[in-house]
TIZAVO-794556 format. One record per residue (C-alpha): residue number from 1; x, y, z. Coordinates in Angstrom, 1 decimal. Layout:
N
+-----+--------+--------+--------+
:  nr :      X :      Y :      Z :
+-----+--------+--------+--------+
: NUM :      X :      Y :      Z :
...
+-----+--------+--------+--------+
***
This chain:
268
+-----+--------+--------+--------+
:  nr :      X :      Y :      Z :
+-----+--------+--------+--------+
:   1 :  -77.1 :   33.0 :   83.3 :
:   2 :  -79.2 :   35.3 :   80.8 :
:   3 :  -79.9 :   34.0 :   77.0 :
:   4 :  -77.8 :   36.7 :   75.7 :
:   5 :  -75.0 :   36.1 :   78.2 :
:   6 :  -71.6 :   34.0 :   76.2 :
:   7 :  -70.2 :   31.1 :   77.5 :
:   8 :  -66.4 :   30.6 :   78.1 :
:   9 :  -64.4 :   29.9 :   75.1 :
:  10 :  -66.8 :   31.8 :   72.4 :
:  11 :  -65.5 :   35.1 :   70.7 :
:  12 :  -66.4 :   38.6 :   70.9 :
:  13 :  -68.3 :   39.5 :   68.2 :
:  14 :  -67.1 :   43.2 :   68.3 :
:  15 :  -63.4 :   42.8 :   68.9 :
:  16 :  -63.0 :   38.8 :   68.3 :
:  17 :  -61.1 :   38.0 :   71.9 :
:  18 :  -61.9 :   34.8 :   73.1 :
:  19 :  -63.8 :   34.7 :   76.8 :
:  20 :  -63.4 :   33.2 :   79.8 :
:  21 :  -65.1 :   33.5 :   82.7 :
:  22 :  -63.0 :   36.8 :   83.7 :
:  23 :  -63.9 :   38.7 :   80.7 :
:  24 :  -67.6 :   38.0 :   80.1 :
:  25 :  -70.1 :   39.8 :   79.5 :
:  26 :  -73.7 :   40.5 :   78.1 :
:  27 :  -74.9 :   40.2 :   74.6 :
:  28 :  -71.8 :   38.5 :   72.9 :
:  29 :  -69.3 :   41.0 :   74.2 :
:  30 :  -66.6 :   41.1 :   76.6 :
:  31 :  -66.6 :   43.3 :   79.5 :
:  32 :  -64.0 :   46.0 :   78.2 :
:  33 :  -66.1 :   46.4 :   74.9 :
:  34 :  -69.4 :   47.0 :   76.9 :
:  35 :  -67.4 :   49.4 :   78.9 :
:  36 :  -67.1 :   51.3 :   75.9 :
:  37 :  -69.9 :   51.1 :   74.5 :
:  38 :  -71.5 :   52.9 :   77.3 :
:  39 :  -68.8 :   55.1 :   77.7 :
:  40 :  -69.5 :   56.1 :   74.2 :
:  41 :  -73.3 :   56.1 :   74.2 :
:  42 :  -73.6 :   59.5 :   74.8 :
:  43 :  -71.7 :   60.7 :   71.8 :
:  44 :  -73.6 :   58.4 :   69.2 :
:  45 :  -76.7 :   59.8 :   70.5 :
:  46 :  -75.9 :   62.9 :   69.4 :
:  47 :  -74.2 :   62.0 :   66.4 :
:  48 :  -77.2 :   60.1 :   65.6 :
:  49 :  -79.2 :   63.3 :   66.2 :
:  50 :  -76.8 :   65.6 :   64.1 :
:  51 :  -77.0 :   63.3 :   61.5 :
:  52 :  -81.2 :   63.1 :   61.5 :
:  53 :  -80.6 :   66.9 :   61.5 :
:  54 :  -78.5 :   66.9 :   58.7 :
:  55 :  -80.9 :   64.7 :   56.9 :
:  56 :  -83.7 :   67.2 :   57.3 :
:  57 :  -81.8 :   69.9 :   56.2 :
:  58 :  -80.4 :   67.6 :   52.8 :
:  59 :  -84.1 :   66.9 :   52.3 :
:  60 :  -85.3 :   70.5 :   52.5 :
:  61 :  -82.7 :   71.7 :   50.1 :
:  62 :  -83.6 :   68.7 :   47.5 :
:  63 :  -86.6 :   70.0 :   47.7 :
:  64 :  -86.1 :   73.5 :   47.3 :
:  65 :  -83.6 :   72.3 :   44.0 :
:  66 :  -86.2 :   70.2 :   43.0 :
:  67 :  -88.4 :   73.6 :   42.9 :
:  68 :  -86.4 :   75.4 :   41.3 :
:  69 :  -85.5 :   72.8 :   38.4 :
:  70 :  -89.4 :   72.5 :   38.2 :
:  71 :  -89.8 :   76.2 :   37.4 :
:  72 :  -86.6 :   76.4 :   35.6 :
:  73 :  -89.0 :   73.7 :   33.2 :
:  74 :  -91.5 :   75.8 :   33.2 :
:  75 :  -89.9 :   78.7 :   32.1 :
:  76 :  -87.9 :   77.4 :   29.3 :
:  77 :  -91.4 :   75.7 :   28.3 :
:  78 :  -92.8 :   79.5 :   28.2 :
:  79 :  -90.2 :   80.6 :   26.1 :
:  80 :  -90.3 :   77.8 :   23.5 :
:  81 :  -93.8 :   78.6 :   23.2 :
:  82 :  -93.3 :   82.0 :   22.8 :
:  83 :  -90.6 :   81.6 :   20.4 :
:  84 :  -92.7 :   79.1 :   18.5 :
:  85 :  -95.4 :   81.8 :   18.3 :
:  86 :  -92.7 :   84.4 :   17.3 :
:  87 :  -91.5 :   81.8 :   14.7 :
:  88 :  -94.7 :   81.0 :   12.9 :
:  89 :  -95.2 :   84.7 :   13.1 :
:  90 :  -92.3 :   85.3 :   11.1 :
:  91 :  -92.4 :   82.8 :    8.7 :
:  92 :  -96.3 :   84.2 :    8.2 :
:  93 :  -94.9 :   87.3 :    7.4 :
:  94 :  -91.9 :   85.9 :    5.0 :
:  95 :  -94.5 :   84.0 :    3.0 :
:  96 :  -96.7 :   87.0 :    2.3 :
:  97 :  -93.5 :   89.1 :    1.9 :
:  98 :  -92.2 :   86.5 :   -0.8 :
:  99 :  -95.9 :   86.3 :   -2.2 :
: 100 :  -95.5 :   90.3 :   -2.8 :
: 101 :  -92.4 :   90.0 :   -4.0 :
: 102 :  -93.8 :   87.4 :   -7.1 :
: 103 :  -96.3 :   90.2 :   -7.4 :
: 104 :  -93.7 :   92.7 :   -8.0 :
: 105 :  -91.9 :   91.1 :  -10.1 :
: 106 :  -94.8 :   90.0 :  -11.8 :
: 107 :  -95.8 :   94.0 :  -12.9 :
: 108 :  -92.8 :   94.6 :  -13.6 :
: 109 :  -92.2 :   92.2 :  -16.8 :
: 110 :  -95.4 :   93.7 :  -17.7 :
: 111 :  -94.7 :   97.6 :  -17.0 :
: 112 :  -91.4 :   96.8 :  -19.2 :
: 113 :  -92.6 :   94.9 :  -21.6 :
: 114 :  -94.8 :   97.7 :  -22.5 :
: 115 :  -93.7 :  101.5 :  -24.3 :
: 116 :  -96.1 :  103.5 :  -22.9 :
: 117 :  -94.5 :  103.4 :  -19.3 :
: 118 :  -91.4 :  104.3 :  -20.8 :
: 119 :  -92.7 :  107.2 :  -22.3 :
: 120 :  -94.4 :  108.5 :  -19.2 :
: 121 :  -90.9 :  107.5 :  -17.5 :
: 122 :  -88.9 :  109.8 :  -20.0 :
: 123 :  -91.5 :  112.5 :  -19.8 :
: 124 :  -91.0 :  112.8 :  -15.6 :
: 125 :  -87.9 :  112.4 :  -16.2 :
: 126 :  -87.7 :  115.6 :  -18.4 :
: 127 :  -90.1 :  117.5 :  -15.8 :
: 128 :  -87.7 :  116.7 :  -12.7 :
: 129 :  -84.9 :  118.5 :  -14.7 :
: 130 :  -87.2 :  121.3 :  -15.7 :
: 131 :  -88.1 :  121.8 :  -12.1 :
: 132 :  -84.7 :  121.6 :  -10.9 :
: 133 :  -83.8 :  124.1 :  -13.1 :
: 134 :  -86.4 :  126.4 :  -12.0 :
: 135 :  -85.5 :  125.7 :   -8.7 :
: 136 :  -81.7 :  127.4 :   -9.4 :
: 137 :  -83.4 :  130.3 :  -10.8 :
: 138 :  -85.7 :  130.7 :   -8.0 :
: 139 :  -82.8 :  130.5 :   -5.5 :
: 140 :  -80.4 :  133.1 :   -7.8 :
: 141 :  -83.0 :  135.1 :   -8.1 :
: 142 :  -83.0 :  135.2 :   -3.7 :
: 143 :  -79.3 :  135.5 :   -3.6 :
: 144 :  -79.5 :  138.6 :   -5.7 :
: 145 :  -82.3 :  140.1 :   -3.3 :
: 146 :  -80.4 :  139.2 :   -0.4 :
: 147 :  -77.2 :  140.8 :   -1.2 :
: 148 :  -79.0 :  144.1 :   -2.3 :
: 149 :  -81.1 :  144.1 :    1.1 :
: 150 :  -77.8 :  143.2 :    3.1 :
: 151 :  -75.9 :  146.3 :    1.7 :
: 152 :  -78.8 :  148.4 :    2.2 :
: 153 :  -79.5 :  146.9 :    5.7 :
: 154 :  -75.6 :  147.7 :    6.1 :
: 155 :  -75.9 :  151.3 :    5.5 :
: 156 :  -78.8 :  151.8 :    7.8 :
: 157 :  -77.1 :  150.4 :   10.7 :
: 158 :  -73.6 :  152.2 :   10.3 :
: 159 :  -75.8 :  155.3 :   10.2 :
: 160 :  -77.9 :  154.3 :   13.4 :
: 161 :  -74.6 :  153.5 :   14.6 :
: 162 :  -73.3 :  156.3 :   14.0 :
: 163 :  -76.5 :  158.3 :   15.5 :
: 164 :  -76.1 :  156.5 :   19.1 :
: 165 :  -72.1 :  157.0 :   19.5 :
: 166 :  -72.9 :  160.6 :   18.9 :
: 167 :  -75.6 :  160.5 :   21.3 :
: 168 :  -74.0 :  158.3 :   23.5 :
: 169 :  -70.6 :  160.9 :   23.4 :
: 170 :  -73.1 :  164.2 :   24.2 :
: 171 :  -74.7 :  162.8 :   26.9 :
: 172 :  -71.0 :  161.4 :   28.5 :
: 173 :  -70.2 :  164.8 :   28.1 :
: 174 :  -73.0 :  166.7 :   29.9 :
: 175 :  -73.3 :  164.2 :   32.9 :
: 176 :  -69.3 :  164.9 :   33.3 :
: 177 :  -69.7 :  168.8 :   33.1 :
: 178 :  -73.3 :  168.6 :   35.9 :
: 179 :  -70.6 :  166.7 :   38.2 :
: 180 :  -68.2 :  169.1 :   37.9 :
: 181 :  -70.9 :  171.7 :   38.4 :
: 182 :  -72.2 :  169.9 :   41.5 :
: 183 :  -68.6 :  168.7 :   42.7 :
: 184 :  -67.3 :  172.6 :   42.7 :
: 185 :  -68.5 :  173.7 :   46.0 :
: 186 :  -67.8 :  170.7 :   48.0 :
: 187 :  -64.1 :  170.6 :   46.7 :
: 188 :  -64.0 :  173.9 :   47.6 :
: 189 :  -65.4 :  173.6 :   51.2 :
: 190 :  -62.9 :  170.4 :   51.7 :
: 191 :  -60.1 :  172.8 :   50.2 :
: 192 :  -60.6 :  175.3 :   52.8 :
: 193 :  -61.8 :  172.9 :   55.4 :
: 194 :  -57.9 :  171.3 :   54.5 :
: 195 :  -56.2 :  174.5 :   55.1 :
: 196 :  -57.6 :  175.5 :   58.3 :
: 197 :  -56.5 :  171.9 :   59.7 :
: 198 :  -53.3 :  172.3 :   58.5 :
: 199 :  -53.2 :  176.1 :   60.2 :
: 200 :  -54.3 :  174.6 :   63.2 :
: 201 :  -51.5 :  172.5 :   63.4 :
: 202 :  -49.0 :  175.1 :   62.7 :
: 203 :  -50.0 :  177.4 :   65.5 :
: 204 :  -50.1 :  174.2 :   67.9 :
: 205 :  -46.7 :  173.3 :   66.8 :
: 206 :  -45.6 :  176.4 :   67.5 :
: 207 :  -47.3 :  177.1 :   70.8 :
: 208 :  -45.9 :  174.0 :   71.9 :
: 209 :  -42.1 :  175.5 :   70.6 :
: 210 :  -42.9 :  178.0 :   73.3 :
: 211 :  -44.1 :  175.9 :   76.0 :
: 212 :  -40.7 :  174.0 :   75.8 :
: 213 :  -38.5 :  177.6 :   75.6 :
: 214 :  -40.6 :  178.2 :   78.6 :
: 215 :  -40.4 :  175.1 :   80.8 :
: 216 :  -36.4 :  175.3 :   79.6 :
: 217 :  -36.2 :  178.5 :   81.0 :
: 218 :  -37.6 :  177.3 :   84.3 :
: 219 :  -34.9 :  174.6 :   84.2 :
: 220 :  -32.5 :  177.0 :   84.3 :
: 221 :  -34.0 :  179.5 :   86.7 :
: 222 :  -34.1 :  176.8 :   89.4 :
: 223 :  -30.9 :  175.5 :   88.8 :
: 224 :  -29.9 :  179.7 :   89.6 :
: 225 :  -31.2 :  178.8 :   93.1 :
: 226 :  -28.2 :  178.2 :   96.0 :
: 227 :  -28.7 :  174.7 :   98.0 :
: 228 :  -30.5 :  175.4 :  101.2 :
: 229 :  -29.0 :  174.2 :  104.9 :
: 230 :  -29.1 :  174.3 :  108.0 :
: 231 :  -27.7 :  177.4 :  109.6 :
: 232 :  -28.6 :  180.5 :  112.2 :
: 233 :  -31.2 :  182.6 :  112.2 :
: 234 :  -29.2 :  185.4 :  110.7 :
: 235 :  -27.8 :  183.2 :  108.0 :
: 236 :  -31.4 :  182.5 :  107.0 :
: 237 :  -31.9 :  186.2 :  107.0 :
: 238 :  -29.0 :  186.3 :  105.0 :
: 239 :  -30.0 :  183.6 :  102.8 :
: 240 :  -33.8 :  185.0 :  102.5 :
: 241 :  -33.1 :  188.2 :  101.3 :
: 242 :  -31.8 :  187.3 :   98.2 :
: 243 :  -34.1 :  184.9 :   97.6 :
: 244 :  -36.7 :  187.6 :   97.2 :
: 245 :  -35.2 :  189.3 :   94.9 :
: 246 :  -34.5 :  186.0 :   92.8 :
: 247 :  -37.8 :  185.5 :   93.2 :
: 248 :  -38.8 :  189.0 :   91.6 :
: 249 :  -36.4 :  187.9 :   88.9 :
: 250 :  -38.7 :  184.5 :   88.6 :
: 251 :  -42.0 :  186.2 :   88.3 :
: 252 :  -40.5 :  188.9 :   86.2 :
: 253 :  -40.0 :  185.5 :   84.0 :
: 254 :  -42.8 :  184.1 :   84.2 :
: 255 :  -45.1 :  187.1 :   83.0 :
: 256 :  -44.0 :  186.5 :   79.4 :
: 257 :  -44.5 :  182.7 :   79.8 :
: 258 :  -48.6 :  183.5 :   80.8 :
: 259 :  -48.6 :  185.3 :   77.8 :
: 260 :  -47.2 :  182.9 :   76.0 :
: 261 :  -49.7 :  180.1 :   77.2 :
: 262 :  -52.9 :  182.7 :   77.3 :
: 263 :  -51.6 :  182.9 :   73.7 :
: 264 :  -51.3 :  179.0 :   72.7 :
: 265 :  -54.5 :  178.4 :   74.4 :
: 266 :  -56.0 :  181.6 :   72.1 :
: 267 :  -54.7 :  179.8 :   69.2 :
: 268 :  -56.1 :  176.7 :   70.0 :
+-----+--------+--------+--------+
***
């Protein structure tokens, strides 16, 4: 037996079970825990790996904090050392601002304490009124001028206007009387061009008026013809005879009716 091996009667040391000789195992554990544990080995490998991995990746991004925080410093340092600088700057200015101020006030308790200033102050005083009063004459003086040149300036243009509606009214008139002049002939032409069109139509209305009297009258001539049949020879001489002299009666019909189309197509 092994130095790591337990002896009957000890305890696990992972689930406490007292051993006997059926349940021992190796390094202080029973049998059915050393099952387990290798049945288990696998996963804790990777657990351990996944949690090395996540260590890594906890490390990286304290790092990258710990970066940021760094130039988060940094910045806030360059801004309180600009806005010192802007500081002293302002209170540099205040000082000498307050220094001219004392100045000011300074001259002034003398300028007042003094009546000479306050005679030259009356006397400006006096010449801004004069001026402004000048100043209303001057611009009276322009409103006048202006409102003579306005009515005068008025008259000129009603009579320009005046001069280019006339204008404007003779030359409307002659361009409408040179397209009369020009439009004469051509209405003309179009006016006779007109009637013969509508002539033309007349005389083919009428030529076809004839051609129907005419193919009417054909109706009726061969509807003057007997029904033909079968018979003897001397009833077809019989029959023939008559026919000629119907058929004298048919040209003697149709004479007037080439007339009547030699006319149409004259016409035409």
């Amino acid at each position: 037996m092994s130095s790591n091996e337990v002896k009957p009667g000890k305890n696990c040391r992972l689930c406490s079970k007292q051993l006997d000789h059926h349940v021992l195992g190796s390094d202080f554990t029973c049998r059915t825990c050393q099952h387990e544990c290798h049945r288990v080995e696998p996963l804790l490998r990777e657990m351990a790996a996944l949690h090395m991995k996540q260590q890594r990746e906890n490390a990286q991004a304290i790092k990258a904090l710990k970066d940021e925080i760094s130039e988060l410093k940094n910045n806030l340092s360059n801004r309180q050392q600009k806005a010192s600088t802007t500081l002293k700057g302002l209170r540099d200015a205040m000082s000498e601002l307050s220094s001219e101020v004392s100045y000011l006030k300074q001259i002034k308790t003398k300028v007042e304490g003094d009546d000479r200033f306050k005679k030259i102050e009356k006397e400006i005083e006096d010449v801004k009124t004069e001026v402004k009063n000048l100043d209303q004459e001057v611009a009276n003086v322009y409103a006048d001028q202006e409102n003579d040149s306005r009515w005068e300036d008025n008259e000129i243009d009603k009579a320009e206007v005046r001069q280019t509606v006339d204008g404007m009214v003779d030359f409307t008139r002659r361009l409408k009387e040179a397209f009369v002049a020009l439009a004469g002939p051509e209405e003309k032409k179009v006016q006779q061009m007109e009637a013969q069109r509508e002539k033309d139509a007349q005389e083919l209305k009428d030529g076809m008026r004839e051609m129907q009297g005419f193919m009417r009258q054909m109706q009726q001539a061969f509807s003057m013809l007997p029904v033909l049949a079968a018979s003897t020879p001397a009833q077809t001489q019989q029959i023939h005879t008559p026919t000629q002299s119907q058929a004298s009666t048919t040209m003697q019909t149709t004479v007037p009716a080439k007339a009547v189309t030699t006319s149409a197509v004259k016409k035409k």
